[in-house]
C-alpha positions as CSV (number, residue, x, y, z in Angstrom):
1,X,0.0,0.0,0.0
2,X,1.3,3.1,-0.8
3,X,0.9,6.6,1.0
4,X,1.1,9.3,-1.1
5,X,1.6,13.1,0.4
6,X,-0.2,15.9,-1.4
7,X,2.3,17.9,-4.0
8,X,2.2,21.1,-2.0
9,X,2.8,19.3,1.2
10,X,5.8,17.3,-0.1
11,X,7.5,20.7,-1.4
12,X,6.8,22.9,1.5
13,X,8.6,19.7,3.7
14,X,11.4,19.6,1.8
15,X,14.8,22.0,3.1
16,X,14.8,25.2,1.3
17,X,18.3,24.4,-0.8
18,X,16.9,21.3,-3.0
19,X,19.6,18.9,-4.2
20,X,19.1,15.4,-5.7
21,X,21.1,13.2,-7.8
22,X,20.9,10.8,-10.3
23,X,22.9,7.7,-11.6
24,X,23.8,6.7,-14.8
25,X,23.8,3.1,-15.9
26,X,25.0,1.6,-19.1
27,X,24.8,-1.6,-20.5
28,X,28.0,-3.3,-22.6
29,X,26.0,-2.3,-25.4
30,X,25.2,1.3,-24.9
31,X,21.8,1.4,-23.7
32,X,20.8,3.6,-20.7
33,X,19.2,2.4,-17.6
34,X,16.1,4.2,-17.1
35,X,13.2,3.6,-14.3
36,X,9.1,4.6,-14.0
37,X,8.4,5.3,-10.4
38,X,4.7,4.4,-9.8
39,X,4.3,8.0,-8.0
40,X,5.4,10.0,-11.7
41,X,3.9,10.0,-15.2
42,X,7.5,10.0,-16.7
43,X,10.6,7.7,-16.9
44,X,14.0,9.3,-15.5
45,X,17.1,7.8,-14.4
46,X,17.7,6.2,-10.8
47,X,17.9,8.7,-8.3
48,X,16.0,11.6,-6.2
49,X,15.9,14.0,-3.5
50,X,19.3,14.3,-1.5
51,X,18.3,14.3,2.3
52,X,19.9,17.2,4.3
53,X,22.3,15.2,6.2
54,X,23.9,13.2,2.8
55,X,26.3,13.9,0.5
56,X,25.0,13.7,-3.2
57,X,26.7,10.2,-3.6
58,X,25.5,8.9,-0.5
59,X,21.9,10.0,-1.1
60,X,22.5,8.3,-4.8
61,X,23.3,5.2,-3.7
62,X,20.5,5.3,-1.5
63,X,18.3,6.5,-3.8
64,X,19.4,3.6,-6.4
65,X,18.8,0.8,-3.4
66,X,15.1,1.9,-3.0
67,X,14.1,2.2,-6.8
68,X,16.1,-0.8,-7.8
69,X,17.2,-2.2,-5.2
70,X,20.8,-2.7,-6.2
71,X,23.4,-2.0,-3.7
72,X,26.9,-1.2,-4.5
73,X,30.2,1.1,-2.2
């Protein structure tokens, strides 16, 4: 079950200097990985909204680990 958080209420939560990251996966042959999150209308690479204690490539990995669940250091 999901909970989803009204659009205005997500934004005003979020700190007032907005960072997120994203990672980018390619394949031996080129191709990009790309992921639909069930929340958006739109495909995008892995990645999202850096929380204010991480460091971008912390909060990517993270980020990664709960959309795909692939872990990696």
């Amino acid at each position: 079950m999901n909970t989803f958080v009204p659009h205005e209420e997500w934004w005003a939560g979020l700190p007032k200097k907005v960072v997120s990251a994203g990672v980018l996966f390619l394949d031996e042959n080129g191709r990009v990985l790309i992921v639909k999150p069930t929340y958006k209308d739109h495909w995008q690479l892995p990645g999202g909204v850096i929380e204010a204690h991480e460091s971008p490539a912390s909060g990517a990995l993270r980020e990664v680990q709960e959309e795909i669940g692939l872990r990696w250091r």
